[in-house]
C-alpha positions as CSV (number, residue, x, y, z in Angstrom):
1,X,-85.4,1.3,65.6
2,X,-88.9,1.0,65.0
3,X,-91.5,3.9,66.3
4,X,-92.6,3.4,69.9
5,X,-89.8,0.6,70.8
6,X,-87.5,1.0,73.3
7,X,-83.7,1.0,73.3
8,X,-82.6,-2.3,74.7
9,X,-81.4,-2.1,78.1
10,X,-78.9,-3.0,81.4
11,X,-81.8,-4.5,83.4
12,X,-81.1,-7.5,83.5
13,X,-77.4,-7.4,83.4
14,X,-77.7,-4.8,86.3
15,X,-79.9,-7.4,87.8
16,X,-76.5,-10.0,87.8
17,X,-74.2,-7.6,89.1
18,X,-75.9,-6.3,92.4
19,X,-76.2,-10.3,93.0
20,X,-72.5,-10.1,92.9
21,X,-72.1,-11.3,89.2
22,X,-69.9,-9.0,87.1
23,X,-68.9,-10.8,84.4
24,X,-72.5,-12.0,82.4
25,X,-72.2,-12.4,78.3
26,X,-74.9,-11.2,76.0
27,X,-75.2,-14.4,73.7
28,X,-76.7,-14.4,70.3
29,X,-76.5,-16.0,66.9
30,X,-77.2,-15.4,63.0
31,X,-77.9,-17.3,60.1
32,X,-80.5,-19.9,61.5
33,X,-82.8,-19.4,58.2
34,X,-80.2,-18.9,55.6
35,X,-80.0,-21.7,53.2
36,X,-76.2,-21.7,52.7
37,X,-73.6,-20.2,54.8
38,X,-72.2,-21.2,58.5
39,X,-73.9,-20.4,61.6
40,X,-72.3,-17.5,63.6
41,X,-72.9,-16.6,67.1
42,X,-71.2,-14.0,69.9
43,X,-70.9,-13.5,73.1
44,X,-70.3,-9.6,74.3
45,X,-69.3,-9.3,77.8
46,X,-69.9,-5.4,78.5
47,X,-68.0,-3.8,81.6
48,X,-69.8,-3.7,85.2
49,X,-70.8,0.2,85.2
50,X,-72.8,2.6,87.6
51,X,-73.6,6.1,87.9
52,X,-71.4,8.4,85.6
53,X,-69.3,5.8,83.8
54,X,-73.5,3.7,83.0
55,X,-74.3,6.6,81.4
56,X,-71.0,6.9,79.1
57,X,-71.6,3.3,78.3
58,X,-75.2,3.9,77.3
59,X,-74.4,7.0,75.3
60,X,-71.1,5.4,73.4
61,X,-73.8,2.1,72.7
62,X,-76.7,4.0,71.9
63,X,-76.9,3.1,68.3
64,X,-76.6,-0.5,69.2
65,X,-80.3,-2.6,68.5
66,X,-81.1,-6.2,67.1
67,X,-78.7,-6.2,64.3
68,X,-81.8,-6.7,61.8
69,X,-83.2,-3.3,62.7
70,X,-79.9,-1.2,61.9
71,X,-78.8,-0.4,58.0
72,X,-76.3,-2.7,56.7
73,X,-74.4,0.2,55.8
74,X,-74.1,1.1,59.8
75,X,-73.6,-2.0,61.3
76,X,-69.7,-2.3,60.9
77,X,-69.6,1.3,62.6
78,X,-71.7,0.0,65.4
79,X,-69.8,-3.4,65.7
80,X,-66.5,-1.2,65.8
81,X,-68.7,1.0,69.4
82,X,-69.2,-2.8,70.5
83,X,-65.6,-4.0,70.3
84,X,-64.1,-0.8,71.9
85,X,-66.3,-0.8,74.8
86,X,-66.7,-4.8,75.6
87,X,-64.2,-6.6,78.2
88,X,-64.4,-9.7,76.2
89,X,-65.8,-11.1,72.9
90,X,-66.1,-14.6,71.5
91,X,-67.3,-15.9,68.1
92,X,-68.6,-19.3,67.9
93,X,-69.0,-21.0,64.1
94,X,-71.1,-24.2,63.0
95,X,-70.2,-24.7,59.6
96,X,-72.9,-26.0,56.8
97,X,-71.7,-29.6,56.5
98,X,-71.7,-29.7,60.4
99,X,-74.7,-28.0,60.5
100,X,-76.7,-30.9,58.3
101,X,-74.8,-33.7,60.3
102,X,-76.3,-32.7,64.1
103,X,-79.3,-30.9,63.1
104,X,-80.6,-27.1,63.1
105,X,-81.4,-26.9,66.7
106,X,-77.9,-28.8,68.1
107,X,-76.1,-26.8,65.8
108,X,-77.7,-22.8,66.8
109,X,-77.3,-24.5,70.7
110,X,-73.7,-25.8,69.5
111,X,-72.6,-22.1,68.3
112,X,-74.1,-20.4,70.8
113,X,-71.4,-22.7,73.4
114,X,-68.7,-22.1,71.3
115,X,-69.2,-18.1,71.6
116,X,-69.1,-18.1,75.3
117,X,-66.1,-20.5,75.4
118,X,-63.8,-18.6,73.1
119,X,-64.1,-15.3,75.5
120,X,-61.0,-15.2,76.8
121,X,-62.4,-14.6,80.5
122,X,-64.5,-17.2,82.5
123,X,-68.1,-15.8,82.8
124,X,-70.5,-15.6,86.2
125,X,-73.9,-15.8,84.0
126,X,-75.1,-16.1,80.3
127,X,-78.2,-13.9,78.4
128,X,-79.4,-15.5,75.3
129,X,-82.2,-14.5,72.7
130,X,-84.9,-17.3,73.7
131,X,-82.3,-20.3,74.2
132,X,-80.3,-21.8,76.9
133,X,-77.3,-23.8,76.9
134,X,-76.1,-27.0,78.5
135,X,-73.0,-25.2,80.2
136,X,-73.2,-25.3,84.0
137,X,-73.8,-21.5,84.7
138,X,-76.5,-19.1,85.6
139,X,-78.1,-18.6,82.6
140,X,-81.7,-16.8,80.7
141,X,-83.4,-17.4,77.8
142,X,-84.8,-14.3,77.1
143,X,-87.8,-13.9,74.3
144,X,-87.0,-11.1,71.9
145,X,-83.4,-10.8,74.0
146,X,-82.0,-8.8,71.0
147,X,-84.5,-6.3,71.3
148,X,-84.6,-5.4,75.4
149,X,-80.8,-6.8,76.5
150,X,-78.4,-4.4,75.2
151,X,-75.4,-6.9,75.7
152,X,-77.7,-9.2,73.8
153,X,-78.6,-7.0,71.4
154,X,-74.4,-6.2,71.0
155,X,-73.9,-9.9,70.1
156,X,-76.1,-9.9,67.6
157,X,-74.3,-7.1,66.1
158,X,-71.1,-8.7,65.9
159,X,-72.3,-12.1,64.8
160,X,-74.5,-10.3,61.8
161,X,-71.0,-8.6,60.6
162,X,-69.0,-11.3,61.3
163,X,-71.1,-13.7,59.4
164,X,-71.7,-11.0,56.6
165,X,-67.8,-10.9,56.3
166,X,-67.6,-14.7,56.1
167,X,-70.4,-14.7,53.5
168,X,-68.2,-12.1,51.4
169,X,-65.6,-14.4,51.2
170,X,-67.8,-17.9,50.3
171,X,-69.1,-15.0,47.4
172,X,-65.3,-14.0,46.2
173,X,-64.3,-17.9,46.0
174,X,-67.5,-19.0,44.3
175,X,-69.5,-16.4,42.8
176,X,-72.4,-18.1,41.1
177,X,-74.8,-18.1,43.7
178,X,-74.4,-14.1,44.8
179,X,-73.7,-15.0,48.3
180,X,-72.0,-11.2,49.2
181,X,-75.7,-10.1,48.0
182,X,-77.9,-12.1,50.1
183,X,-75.7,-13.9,52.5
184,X,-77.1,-17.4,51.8
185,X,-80.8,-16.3,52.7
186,X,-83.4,-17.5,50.4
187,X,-84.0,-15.0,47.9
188,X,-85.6,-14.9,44.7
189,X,-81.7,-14.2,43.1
190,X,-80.7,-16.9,45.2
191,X,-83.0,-19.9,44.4
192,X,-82.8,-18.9,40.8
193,X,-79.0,-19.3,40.8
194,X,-79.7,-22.4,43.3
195,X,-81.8,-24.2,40.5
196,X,-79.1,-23.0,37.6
197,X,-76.0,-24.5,39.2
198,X,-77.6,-27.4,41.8
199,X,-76.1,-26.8,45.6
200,X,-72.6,-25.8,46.5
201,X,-70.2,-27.3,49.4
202,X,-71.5,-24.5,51.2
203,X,-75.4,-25.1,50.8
204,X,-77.3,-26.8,53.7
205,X,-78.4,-30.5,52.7
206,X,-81.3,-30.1,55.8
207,X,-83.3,-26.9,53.5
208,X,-86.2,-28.2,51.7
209,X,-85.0,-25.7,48.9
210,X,-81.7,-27.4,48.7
211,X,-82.5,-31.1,48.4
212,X,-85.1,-29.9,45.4
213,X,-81.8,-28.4,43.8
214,X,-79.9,-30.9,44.2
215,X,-82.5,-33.6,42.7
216,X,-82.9,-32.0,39.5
């Protein structure tokens, strides 16, 4: 966490529940900027709390933060805290080749839906980092959501080691491009390699980067 920011909060989810809502899923995704690699969102449904047990919760999620400001080294350990206190999570993939067929915006909008859809619980309300969806359900878009929501910032989380795991094993079946070390981002290793070997299956056709790859 950075100096002077504060934990991300039950505000808003605590907001939902006195209105009667118990059930509300934290939604966000990963990969949006990478240059190769799917799109991977989750939604985190966190138990309605109060008193005693909203403290426990707090303190057994207290390492939990946008997923960009924890150590890679950490975040399976966090992920693991999210899992074992969460009544429901749902990962929600958008593929590269899909990806370049809708469009970057349809496709982060398309994995977001897929995350709340494979919870294995119906939901009473959606939070999502700055989007909304096109399901029929109370829903916010909340700007810097990962950062103040704590079910947000949960999901991002488990959709930043999810992906990271799915990167791992694009890496182990084609190694060339270093994929386990960046995770598709564009890196100076990785546009190197990207220039060397011209785009992969996995590669987004849609990146600027790419189509000057596969040109040459």
């Amino acid at each position: 966490m950075t100096s002077g920011q504060s934990p991300p909060s039950l505000r808003l989810e605590r907001a939902f529940w006195r209105a009667g809502m118990p059930r509300v899923a934290g939604v966000d995704e990963v990969g949006r900027g990478a240059l190769a690699g799917p799109l991977v969102a989750a939604a985190v449904v966190l138990p309605r709390v109060e008193g005693t047990t909203l403290r426990q919760l707090r303190s057994a999620l207290a390492r939990v933060r946008d997923s960009k400001l924890i150590p890679e080294e950490s975040r399976p350990r966090v992920a693991t805290a999210v899992y074992d206190i969460a009544i429901g999570v749902g990962i929600g993939v958008v593929q590269a080749d899909e990806l370049d067929a809708i469009g970057l915006g349809p496709a982060n909008r398309q994995a977001l839906e897929r995350a709340i859809q494979a919870l294995a619980m119906d939901v009473d309300a959606v939070l999502l980092d700055a989007y909304v969806t096109d399901l029929g359900m109370p829903q916010v878009g909340v700007i810097d959501g990962d950062a103040c929501c704590l079910s947000i910032a949960a999901a991002s989380v488990v959709a930043k080691v999810t992906r990271d795991a799915m990167m791992r094993e694009l890496d182990a079946g084609d190694p060339r491009f270093g994929f386990a070390a960046h995770k598709g981002y564009g890196t100076v290793a990785h546009l190197a390699r990207l220039r060397d070997h011209g785009p992969c299956a996995h590669h987004r056709r849609c990146f600027a980067p790419v189509v000057r790859a596969a040109e040459r």
